[in-house]
N, C-alpha and C positions, 0 to 999 in steps of 0.2 A: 259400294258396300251393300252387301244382301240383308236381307232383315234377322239373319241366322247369326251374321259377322257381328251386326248391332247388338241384338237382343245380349250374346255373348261378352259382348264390352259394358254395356249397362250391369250386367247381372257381375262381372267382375269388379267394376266400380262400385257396386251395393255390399258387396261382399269386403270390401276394402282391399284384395291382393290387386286391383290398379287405381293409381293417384289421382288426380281430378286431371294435373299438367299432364301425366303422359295418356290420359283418355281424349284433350283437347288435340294434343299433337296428332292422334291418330284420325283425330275427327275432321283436320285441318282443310283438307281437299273437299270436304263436301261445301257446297252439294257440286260442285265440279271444279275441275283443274286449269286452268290457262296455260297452256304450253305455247303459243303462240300461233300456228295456225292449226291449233283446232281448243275446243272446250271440250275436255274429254268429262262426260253427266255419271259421274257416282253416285250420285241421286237414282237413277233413272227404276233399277231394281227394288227399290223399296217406295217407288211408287206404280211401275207398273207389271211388278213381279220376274224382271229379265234383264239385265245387264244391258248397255249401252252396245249396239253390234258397226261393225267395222264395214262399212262400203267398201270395198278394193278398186273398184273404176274412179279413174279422175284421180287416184290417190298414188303417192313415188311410195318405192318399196320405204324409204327410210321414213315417212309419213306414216306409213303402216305400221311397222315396227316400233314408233315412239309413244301410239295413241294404244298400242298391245301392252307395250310394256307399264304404261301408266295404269290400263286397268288390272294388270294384274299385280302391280306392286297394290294397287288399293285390296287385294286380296277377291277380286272377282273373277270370273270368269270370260273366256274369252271366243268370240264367234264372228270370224270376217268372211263375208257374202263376195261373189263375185270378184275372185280372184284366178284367171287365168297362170298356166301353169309356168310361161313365160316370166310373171311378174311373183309369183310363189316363190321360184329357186331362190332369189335373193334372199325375200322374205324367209326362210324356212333354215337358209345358210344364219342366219341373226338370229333367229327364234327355231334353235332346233325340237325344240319340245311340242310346234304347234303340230296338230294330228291332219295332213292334209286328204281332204278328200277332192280326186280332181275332175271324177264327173261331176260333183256338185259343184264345184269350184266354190267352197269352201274350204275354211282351215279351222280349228277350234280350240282351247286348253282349258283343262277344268281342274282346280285346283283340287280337289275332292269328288269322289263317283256323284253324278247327279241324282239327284232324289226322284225316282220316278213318280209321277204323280197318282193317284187313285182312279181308277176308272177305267173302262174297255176302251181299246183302242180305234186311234183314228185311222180310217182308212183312206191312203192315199193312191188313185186310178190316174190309169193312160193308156189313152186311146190308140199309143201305139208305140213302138220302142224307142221310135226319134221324140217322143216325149219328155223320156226320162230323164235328163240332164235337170230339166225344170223339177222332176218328182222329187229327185233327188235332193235338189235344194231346200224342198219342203221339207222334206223327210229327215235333213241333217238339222234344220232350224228347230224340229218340234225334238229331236235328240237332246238336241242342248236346251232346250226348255223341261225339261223330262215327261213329256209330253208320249206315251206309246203309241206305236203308230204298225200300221202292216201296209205290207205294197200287196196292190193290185196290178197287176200292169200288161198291156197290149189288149184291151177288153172292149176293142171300139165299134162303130156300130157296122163297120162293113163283115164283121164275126158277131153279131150279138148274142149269140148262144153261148160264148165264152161270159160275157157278162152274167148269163143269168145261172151260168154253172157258178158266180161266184157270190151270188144273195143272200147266202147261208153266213157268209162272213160280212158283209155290207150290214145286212142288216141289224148286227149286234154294236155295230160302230156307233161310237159318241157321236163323229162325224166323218163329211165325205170331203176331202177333197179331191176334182175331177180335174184332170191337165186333157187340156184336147188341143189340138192344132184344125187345121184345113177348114170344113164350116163350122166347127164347134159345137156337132149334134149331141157328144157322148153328155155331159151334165145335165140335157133337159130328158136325158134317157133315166140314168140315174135319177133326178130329180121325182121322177113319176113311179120310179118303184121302190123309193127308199123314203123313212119319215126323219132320219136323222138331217141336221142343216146340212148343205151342199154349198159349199166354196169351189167357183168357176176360176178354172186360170187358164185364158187364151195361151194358143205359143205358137211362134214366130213358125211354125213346121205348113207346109205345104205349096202346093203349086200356083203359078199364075194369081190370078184374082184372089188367092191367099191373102196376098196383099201383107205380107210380114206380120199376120196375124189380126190384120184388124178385122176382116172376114168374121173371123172366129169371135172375135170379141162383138162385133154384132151382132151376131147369133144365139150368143151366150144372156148378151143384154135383153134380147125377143125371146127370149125360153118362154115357152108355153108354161113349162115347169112351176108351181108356185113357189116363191121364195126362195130360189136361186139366188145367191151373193156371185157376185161377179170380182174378181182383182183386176191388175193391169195385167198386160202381155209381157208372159215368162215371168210373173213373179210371184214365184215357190214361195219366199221367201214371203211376202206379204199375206197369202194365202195361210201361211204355220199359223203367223203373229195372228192376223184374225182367227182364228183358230185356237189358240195361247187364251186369248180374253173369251173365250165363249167355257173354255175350260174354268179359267180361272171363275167366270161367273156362276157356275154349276157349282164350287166349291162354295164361294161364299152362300150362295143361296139354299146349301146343306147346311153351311154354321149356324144362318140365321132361324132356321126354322126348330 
């Protein structure tokens, strides 16, 4: 349940057009559901501003399908990560309403247009086009957070004059997320000519001593760069969320002032 679905149910309980039983009934699932293997957190949104999101790996398509349909009978929204297109069709054949996107390998449903949030958007860079799968994933996660966002992309340091052809837009960004693969130079590039925060996300992309990314990830961890956030390798996906709370904490720290 969102705080919009609550506020709504209180504010009709006040008002008296709903009963105490059928506001308890509705209330019943919180703060989460047992279905057996899994506890699906209807809580999770009204405490950390974003709906419970759906891992696809390790998960059977009808696993997927029971933990979607539970959050969207509770009238939330829906956002499953790393979903191969293989294990989609099922999924998609049972939920044909979810919106699949399959270079992210994502799928999503939103009961209502999301409310985009206040503020310039975050700019999401890649180093290079075998990047983008990972951008992507960012890019659909800060979607369904309503979170604005604009792609940067192929802007890495073996071209860096394409980077700096694009400072006019970086620099108006809340934030940056940088996706780099191979030694993971492009974020402490970024890092040294932009003041917005910079969220680092290694990916698995390169050769040899790539090493499926950890290369890059230690690179990313040695940034000269000050104050570089680092994720794990390939995760877009963790990269939005910290990004989500850095938004979310610029809002409150307008209410409060």
């Amino acid at each position: 349940m969102n705080p919009e679905r609550l506020r709504d149910l209180l504010e009709r309980v006040k008002g008296g057009s709903v009963d105490v039983s059928d506001a308890l009934r509705e209330l019943k699932d919180l703060p989460y559901a047992d279905i057996g293997y899994a506890r699906v957190d209807h809580h999770r949104a009204l405490r950390l501003g974003a709906p419970e999101v759906i891992l696809a790996e390790g998960k059977t398509a009808a696993q997927i399908v029971g933990v979607s349909e539970r959050l969207m009978q509770a009238g939330q929204n829906v956002l499953i990560t790393r979903m191969a297109a293989a294990l989609a069709a099922p999924v998609l054949a049972a939920l044909p309403m979810l919106r699949y996107h399959e270079l992210a390998r994502t799928a999503s449903f939103e009961h209502q247009p999301i409310k985009v949030r206040p503020g310039h958007p975050v700019a999401v860079v890649t180093a290079g086009t075998s990047d983008i799968p990972v951008a992507e994933e960012a890019l659909e996660t800060l979607r369904a957070c309503g979170v604005p966002a604009l792609r940067v992309f192929d802007v890495g340091v073996a071209g860096v004059h394409r980077l700096l052809a694009s400072l006019p837009e970086l620099n108006t960004a809340r934030a940056v997320i940088v996706v780099a693969g191979m030694e993971g130079a492009l974020p402490s590039v970024v890092g040294g000519l932009v003041s917005a925060p910079i969220i680092a996300v290694p990916t698995s992309v390169g050769y040899g001593t790539a090493l499926a990314g950890f290369t890059a990830l230690f690179g990313m961890l040695t940034s000269c760069a000050s104050g570089v956030s680092v994720v794990n390798i390939d995760n877009g996906f963790g990269a939005a969320m910290a990004v989500l709370r850095l938004v979310t904490q610029d809002v409150s720290a307008g209410a409060a002032t």
